[in-house]
N, C-alpha and C positions, 0 to 999 in steps of 0.2 A: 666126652664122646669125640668122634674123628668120624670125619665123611674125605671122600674121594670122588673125585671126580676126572672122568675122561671118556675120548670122544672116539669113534671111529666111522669112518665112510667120509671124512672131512676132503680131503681129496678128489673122490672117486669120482667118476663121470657118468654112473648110470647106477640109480636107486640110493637107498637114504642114506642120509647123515643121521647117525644114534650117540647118543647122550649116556653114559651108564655112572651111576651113582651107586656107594655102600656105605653105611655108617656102621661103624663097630665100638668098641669099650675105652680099646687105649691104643697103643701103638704094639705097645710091647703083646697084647691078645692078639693083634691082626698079624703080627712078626712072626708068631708061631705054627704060621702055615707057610705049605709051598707058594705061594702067589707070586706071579711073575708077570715082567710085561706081555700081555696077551702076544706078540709078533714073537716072541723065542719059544711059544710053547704048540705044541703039535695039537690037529683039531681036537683028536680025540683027548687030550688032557686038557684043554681049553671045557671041553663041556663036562668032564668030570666034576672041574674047579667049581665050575657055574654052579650044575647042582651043586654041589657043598657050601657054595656064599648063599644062595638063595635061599637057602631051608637054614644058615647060620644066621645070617644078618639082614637087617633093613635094608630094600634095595629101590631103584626109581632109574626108570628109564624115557628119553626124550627120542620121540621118532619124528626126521624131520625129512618128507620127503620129497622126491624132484622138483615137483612143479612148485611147491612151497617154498623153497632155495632161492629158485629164480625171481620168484615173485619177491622174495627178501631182497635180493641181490640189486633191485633196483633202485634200491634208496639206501642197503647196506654191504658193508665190504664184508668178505666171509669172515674174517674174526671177529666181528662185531655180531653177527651172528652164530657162531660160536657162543659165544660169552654171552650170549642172551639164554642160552640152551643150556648152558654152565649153571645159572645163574638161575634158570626154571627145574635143571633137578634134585639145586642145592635145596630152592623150595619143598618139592617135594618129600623129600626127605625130613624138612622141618628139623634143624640138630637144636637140640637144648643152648640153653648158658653155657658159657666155660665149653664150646665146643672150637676143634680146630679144623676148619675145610682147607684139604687141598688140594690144589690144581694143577692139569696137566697144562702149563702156559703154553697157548697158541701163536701169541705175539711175540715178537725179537726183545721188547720190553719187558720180560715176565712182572716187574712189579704191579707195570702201566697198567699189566691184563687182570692182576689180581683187583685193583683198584675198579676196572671197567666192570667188571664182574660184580663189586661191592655195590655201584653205583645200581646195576639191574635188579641185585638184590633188593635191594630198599626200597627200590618201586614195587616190585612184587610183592614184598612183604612188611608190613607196620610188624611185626612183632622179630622178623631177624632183623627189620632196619634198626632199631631202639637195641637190639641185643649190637651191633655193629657197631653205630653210634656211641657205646659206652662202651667199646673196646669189650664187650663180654663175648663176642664172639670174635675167632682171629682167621683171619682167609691168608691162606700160605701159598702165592702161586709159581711155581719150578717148570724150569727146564725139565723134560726129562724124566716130569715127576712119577710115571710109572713104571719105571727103573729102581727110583729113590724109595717111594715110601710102598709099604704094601697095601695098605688101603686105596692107594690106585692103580696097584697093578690090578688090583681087585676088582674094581671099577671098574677096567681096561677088559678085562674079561667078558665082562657083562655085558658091556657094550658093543665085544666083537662077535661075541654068540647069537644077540639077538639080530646083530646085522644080518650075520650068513645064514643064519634061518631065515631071512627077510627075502635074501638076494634068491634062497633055494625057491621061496615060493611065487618069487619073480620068475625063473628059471622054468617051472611048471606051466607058467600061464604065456612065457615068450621063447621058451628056448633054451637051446644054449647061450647064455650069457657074461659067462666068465665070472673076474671077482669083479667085474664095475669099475676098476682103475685104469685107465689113459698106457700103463704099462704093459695092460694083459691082452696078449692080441687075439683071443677068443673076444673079449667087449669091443677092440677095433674093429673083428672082422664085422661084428653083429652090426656096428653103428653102419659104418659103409655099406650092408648091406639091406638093413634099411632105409637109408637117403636113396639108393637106386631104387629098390624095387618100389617103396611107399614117396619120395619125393620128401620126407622129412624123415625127423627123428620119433621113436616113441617116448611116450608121458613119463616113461620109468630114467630119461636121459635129461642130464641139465644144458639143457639147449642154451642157458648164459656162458658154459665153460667154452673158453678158445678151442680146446679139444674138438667142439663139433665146429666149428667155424673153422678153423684145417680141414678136416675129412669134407665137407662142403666148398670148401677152392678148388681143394684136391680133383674132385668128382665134376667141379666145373671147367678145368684146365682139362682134363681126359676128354670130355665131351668136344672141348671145340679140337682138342687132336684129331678126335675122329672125323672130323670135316676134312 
């Protein structure tokens, strides 16, 4: 067996970070489909894929959201949370013996990260730690790796559908919000216009990222102009 693993929302500065996991047969069964890294494929064949992995394979998704980040953020640096999330959907998944996890590496270290990951594992798990422990199960962590292998573009899928379903039903309940990323200036204009009108950010914004702590200088340089 082979599981995949990779993340999306890691970045963004407004709503979750998601997790998406798949385990499938072999390489060469997951090779035989279109699977691609989720960012080259358009929405509409992103959720094509999705249904089709979802109803083909085992799959396990980690929702990690705002205010939960921040709260992490205080005693952990985001790859290390990451790789805790990593690490909890590899559990979930539960791969047998003789199974191969791979990862999409967070870290500049991709070993390091495979390694951090092994370590979460094993606390999470007596029965993948003992399969780890005896080399019966091997965690593969890459650069890149939802490019490389298809079981984690696979993953990468999964994990990007159920964000932007996440973000649409944030969207519903706040607005216009954009995609969440520090780059989209639909989520800038929202943030700044939040801090004016509310005096802070909303629950759905990780009030730890620099991002809001800019847009808050920003808003308090303007202020004393207007004097």
């Amino acid at each position: 067996m082979i599981c995949g693993i990779d993340e999306a929302g890691k970045g963004s500065v407004l709503g979750p970070m998601v997790v998406g996991g798949v385990m499938g047969d072999s390489a060469e069964e997951m090779g035989g489909h279109e699977f691609a890294d989720s960012k080259t494929l358009s929405p509409r064949r992103r959720e094509e894929l999705y249904e089709d992995i979802v109803s083909r394979y085992k799959t396990a998704v980690v929702v990690l959201d705002a205010t939960k980040i921040d709260e992490c953020r205080k005693v952990h640096t985001m790859n290390e949370i990451v790789a805790m999330c990593h690490a909890k959907t590899v559990e979930k998944l539960m791969p047998p013996e003789n199974s191969r996890i791979y990862l999409d590496a967070c870290d500049v270290n991709e070993i390091r990260y495979g390694i951090e990951v092994g370590e979460y594992l094993c606390d999470l798990s007596e029965i993948l730690s003992s399969q780890i422990r005896a080399g019966k199960t091997e965690i593969i962590s890459e650069h890149k790796a939802d490019m490389k292998f298809p079981v984690v573009s696979a993953a990468s899928i999964v994990a990007k559908v159920t964000r932007d379903r996440l973000i649409e039903k944030l969207a519903e309940e706040y607005g216009e919000i954009g995609s969440g990323y520090p780059s989209d200036p639909v989520t800038m204009g929202f943030l700044e216009r939040c801090l004016r009108s509310e005096g802070k950010t909303p629950a759905i914004a990780r009030r730890s990222w620099k991002t809001v702590s800019n847009i808050e200088a920003k808003l308090k340089q303007r202020t004393l102009f207007d004097y």
